[in-house]
N, C-alpha and C positions, 0 to 999 in steps of 0.2 A: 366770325368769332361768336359765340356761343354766348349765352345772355346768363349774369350768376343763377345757380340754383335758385330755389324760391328754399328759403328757411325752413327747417324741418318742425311740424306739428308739436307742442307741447301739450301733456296733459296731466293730471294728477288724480291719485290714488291716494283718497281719507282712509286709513285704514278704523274700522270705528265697531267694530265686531265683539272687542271685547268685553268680557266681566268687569273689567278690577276688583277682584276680590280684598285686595291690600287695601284700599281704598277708604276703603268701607262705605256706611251708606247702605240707603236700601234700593239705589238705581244704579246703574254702571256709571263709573267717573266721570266717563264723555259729556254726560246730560245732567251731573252737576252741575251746581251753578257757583261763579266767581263774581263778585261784586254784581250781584242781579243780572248775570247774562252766562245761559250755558255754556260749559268748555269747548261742546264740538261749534256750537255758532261762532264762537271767537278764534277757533284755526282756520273755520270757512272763510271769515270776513276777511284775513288776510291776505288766504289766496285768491279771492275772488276779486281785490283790490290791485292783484296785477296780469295787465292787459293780454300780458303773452301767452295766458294758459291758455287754450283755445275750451278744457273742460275740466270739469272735477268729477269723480266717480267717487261713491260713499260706499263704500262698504259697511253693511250695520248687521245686526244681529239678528238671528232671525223671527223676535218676539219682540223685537225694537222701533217699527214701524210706528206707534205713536208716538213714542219718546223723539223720533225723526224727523217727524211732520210736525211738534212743536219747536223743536229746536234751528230750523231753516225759514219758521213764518216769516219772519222779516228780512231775510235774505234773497237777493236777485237772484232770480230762477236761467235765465238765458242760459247758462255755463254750467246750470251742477243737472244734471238726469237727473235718472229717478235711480232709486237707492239701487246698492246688490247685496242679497244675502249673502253673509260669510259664512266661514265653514269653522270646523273644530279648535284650529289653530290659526294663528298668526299668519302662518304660510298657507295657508289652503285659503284663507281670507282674500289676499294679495294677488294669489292665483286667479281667484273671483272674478277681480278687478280686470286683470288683465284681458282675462277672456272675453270680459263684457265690452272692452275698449274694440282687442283682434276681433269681434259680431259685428262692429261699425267698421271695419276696413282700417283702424287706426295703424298707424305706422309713421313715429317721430320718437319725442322724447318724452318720458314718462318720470314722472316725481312720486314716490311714495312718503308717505310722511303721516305719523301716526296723529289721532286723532287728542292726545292725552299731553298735547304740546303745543299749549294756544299760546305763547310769546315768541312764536317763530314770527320772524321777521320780512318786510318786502327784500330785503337788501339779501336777505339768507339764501331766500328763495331764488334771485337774481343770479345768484354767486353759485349756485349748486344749477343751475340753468348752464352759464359759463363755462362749469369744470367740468360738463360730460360733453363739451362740442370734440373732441379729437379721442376718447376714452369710453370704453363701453359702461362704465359703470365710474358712481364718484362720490363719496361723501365726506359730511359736513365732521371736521375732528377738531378735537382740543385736547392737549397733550394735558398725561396725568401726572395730578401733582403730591397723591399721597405715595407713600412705600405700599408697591402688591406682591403678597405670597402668594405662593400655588403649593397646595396641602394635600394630601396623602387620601383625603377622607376621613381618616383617624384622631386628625389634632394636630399632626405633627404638618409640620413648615419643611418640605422637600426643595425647595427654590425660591429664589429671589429675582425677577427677572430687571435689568438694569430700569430702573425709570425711563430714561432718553428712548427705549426704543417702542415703548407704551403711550397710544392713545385711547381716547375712548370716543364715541361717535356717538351721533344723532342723525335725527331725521330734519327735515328732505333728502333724501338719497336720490339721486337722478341717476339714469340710464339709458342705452338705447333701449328701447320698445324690444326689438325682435330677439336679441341673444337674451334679456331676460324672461322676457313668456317661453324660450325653447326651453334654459336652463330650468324654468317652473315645470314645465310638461317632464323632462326627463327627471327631475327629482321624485316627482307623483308617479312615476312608472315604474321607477326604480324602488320606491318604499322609501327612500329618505326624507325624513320628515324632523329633521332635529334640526333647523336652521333658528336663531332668533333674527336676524335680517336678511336682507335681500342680499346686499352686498357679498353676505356668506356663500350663499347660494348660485351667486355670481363665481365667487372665489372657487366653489365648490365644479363650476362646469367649465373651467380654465381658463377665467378671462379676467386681465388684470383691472383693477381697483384702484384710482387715483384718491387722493384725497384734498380738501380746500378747510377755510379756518372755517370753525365752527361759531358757536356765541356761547356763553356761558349762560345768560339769560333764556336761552333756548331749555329751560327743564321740563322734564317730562313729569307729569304730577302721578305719584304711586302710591304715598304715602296719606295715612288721615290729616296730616300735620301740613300737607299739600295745600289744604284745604280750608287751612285755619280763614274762620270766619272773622273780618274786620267790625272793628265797632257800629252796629246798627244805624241805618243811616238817621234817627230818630236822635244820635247821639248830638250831643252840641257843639257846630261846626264854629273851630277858632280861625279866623284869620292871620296866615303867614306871609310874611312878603322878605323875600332874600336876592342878594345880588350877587353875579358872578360875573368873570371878566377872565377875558385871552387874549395873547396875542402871538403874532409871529412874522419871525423876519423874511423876507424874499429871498427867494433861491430863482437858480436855472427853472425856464417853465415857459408854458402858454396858456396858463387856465388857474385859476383857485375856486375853492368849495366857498360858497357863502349862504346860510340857510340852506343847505341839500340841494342847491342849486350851481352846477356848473356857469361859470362865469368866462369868456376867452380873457384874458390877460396876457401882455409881454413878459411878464414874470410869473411866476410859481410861490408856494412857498416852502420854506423849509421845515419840514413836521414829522413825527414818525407815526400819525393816523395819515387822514388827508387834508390836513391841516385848517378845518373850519370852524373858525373862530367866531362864528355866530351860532353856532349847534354846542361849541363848546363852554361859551358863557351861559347859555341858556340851559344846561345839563348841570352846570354849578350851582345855579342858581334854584333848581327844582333840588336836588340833592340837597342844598343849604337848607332849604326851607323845609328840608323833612330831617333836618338833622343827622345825616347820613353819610359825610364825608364829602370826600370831592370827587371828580373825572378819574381824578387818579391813583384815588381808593380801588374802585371798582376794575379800572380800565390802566394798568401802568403801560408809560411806557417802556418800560425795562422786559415787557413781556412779547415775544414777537408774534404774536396772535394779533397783533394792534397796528404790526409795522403798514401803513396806508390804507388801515381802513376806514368805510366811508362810516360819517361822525353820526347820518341819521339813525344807528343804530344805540347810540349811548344818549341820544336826547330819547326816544323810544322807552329806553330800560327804565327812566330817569321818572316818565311819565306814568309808565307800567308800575311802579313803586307805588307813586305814589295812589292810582288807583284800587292797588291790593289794601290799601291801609282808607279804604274809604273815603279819600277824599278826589278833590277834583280842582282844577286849575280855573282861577276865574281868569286872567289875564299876563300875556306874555311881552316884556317893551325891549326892543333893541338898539344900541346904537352903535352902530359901524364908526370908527375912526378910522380916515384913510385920503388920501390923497388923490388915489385913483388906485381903482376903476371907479367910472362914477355911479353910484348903488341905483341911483330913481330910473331907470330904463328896467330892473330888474326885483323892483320893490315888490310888486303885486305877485311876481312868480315867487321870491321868497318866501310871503306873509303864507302863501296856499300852502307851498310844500311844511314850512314849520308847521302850520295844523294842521296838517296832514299826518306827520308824526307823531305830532304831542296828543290828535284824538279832539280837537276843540275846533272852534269855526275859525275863521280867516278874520273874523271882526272883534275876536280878543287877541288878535298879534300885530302889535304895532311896529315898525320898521324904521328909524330914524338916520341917515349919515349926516356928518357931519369931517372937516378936515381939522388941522391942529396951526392953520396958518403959516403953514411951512417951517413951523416949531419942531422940536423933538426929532425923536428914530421915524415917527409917523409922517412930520413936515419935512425929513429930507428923503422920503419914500424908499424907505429902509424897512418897512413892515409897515403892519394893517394890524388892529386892534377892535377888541368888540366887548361891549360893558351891556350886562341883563340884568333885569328885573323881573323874579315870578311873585305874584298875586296868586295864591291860593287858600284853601278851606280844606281843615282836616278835622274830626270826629276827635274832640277835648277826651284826654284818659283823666282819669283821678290820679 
């Protein structure tokens, strides 16, 4: 019998070539800066934070070589080469990349994902890894929620096309390697050159296009208002502290989320993300404290974009918030109510992976269980419950 394959190569393609002239500014978008750190070092830092990529290729501009060298200084070099010149367009960019991967004998799976999209996520990344295992091409969608016309050119409204069959995409787009660098080579032979993604251009050379849930938080910054600068960290930092809390009943299962941490369990639970009740106290709790609503503001679950997804991407947004508005998290407290499982064998991988999300060290997340005495829905082991505390500091307005 034959031993499994060995997993196929992963790598990824920064697409970082462009202008943005929408932007504005007097440097390309990528190398502006968000809360004191440029845009392209903060889509690097994410992918370069998960282990599977085996590479990163940059594609930059071809007068961008310093704007590159300072925005990667403090980034691990193992994984990302040395840059590649892009071309005119978007698609001759991408082309770049590929090429330079096919000069190294590459042949796996290839992520492109533009450079103008630093709240892309590990889990995003994870999940678009996932959707291209059986499918030559795949990406990340979120169904659209205004009314789209398609107009004449003139003004006038020619169609309506139904909402329900409309989505709209983003990046990471994953692929196989091979039928996209052919589909790139025959598009550049041919003269066609109007694609605005890959996916397109995939579509364009016959091969079907799957798609997986995207993120909403996933935006692409184009606008100056993209940009808008938080109050000055010089501003005077007020102290907030808010508490949030979940719970949820058992269902059929063998495992539950706790802290982004898989857990074995005799039961499940019953949730329509993946029901973790310590990511989702703790996501109330930073949204509380920024005055921003709840979990279920942002994230409903009446919307099936949410039906079982994993929660460390809504404590992530939660955080990402609150760093856009200048501030920062001094400290995270949780307490598990439960029965069983018993938390303290799993405390330490908890505490890592919550700071891991939230972006803070493992020595501001405290971890507590506790049971209810065989009291309540909790004491007759009928659900698990979980109560947070965030401690933070945010830039006082007038």
């Amino acid at each position: 019998m034959n031993p499994d394959p060995s997993p196929p190569a992963i790598a990824c393609i920064i697409v970082a070539a462009g202008r943005g002239l929408r932007a504005g500014g007097d440097i390309p978008k990528q190398y502006r800066e968000i809360g004191g750190r440029s845009v392209l070092a903060r889509t690097l830092s994410v992918f370069l934070g998960e282990a599977e990529l085996a590479q990163l290729v940059v594609v930059i501009g071809a007068d961008d070589a310093d704007l590159f060298a300072q925005a990667i200084a403090d980034l691990p070099r193992a994984r990302l080469g040395a840059a590649v010149i892009g071309g005119e367009t978007r698609q001759d960019s991408v082309r770049a990349g590929l090429q330079a991967l096919a000069a190294q004998g590459f042949d796996g799976i290839v992520l492109v994902h533009d450079a103008a999209r630093p709240f892309v996520t590990g889990e995003l990344i994870r999940r678009a890894i996932a959707a291209v295992a059986h499918v030559p091409g795949a990406v990340p969608a979120l169904p659209v929620t205004d009314t789209i016309k398609r107009t004449d050119g003139q003004g006038r409204v020619v169609e309506t096309p139904r909402r329900e069959t409309l989505i709209s995409v983003q990046t990471p787009q994953a692929f196989a390697f091979a039928p996209l660098l052919a589909a790139h080579d025959a598009a550049a032979a041919g003269g066609q050159h109007g694609f605005t993604d890959d996916a397109a251009l995939l579509e364009w050379a016959g091969h079907p296009v799957a798609i997986f849930p995207g993120d909403p938080a996933n935006v692409k910054l184009t606008h100056p208002q993209d940009f808008a600068v938080p109050p000055a960290p010089s501003s005077p930092l007020g102290v907030r502290v808010a508490t949030g809390y979940d719970v949820h009943a058992f269902a059929d299962g063998d495992h539950i989320w706790l802290g982004g941490v898989r857990i074995p369990h005799e039961r499940g639970v019953l949730a329509h993300s993946d029901g973790d009740v310590a990511l989702h106290a703790l996501t109330d709790a930073l949204l509380g404290a920024l005055a921003e609503g709840d979990i279920g503001t942002h994230f409903p679950p009446s919307d099936p974009r949410w039906k079982g997804a994993a929660s460390d991407q809504f404590l992530a947004f939660a955080a990402e918030r609150l760093r856009l508005r200048g501030g920062r998290i001094d400290f995270l407290d949780l307490t598990i109510v439960c029965e069983a499982p018993r938390i303290g064998p799993h405390r330490d991988a908890i505490r890592a992976r919550i700071a891991e999300i939230a972006g803070i060290r493992p020595d501001q997340v405290a971890i507590k269980a506790t049971t209810s005495e065989a009291m309540g829905f909790t004491g007759r082991r009928e659900g698990l419950a979980a109560l947070a505390t965030a401690t933070l500091r945010l830039p006082e307005t007038e």
